[in-house]
N, C-alpha and C positions, 0 to 999 in steps of 0.2 A: 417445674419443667418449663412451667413459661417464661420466667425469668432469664432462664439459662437460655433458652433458644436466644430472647431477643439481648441478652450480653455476646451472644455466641455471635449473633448476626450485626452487632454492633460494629463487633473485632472485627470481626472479615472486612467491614465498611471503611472501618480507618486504614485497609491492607488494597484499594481496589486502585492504589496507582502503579502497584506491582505490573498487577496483567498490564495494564494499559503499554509501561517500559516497555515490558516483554512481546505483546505485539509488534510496536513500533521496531524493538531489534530484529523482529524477526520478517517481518515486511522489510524493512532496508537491506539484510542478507540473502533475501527471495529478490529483490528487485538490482544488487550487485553483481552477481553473473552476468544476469539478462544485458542490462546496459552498459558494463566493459565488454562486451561481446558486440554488440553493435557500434559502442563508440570506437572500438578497433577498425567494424570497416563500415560506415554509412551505405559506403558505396553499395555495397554485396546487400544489405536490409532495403535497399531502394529497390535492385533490381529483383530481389525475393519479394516486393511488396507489389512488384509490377507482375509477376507472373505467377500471383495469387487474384490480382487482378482491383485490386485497392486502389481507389484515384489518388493521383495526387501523391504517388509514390515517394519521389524525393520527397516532398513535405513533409509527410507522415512517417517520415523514417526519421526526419532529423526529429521532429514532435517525441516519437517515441523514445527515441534516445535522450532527449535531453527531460523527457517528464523524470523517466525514468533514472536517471542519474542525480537530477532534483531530488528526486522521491527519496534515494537511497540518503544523501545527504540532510536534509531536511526532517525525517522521519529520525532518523540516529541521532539529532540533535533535537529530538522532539521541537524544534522550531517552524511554525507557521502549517504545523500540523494540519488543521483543519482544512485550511487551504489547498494545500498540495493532498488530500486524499480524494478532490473531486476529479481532479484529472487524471489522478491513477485509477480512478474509479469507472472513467469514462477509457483508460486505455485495456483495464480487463475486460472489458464491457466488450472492445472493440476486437481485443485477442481471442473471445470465445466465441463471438459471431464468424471473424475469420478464418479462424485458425483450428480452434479447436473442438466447434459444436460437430460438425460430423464425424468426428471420431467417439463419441460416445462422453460419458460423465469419467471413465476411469483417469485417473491419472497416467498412470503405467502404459494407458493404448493413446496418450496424447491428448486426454481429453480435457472438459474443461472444472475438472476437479479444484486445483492448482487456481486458476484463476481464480474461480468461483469462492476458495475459501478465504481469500487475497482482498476480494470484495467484501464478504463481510467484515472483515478487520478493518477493513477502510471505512466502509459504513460505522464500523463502534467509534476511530476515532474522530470521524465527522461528528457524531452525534456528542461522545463520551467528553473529545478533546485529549490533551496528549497527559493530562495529568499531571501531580505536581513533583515529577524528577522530569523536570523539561525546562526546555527555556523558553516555552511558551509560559509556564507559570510564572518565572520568573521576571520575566518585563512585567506580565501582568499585571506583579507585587509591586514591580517599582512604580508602573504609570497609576496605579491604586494608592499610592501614599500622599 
């Protein structure tokens, strides 16, 4: 029985760049709506970030927009992964303080579900890295020969 556990957990180990892909796809399709919707109109995210009451409104609208279009591009090429999940990480940070803490945890009443679980995926591949179906492995490879 112990054998098999630790062959069983072997396998799974050689399989754990699966998940890693499949976050990354699936943070870059979470964060593609959001920032063609804003890079449609800066303008309208400025003046929605001024009468939420955000300083530095234009700033942080062009910031979010363009984290967030980074993220999307950047994360689907699993390139510079680790890098680009601090400032997504710092822009969910900033969407559930603003935006979405007094609506509750639910996703469905606006809350900050959706971010919250956006965050820890960020956090796995800060910690994890984008794994090896990415192109972050693969410079790796090459500057490691």
């Amino acid at each position: 029985m112990k054998t098999m556990y630790f062959n069983l957990t072997q396998k799974l180990s050689n399989l754990q760049d699966i998940p890693l892909l499949l976050i990354r796809l699936v943070l870059a399709y979470g964060f593609y709506g959001p920032a063609m919707m804003k890079l449609n109109d800066v303008g309208a995210i400025a003046e929605w970030f001024t009468s939420i009451g955000m300083p530095a409104p234009t700033f942080n609208a062009y910031l979010a927009t363009y984290t967030e279009v980074l993220g999307f591009v950047l994360l689907t090429l699993g390139l510079g992964t680790r890098f680009i999940s601090i400032p997504l990480i710092i822009t969910m940070i900033v969407a559930i303080k603003t935006v979405h803490w007094e609506n509750g945890f639910a996703a469905s009443d606006n809350g900050y579900e959706i971010p919250l679980y956006y965050m820890i995926m960020l956090i796995t591949l800060l910690f994890k890295g984008a794994g090896r179906l990415s192109v972050d492995y693969f410079i790796g490879k090459k500057l490691n020969k």
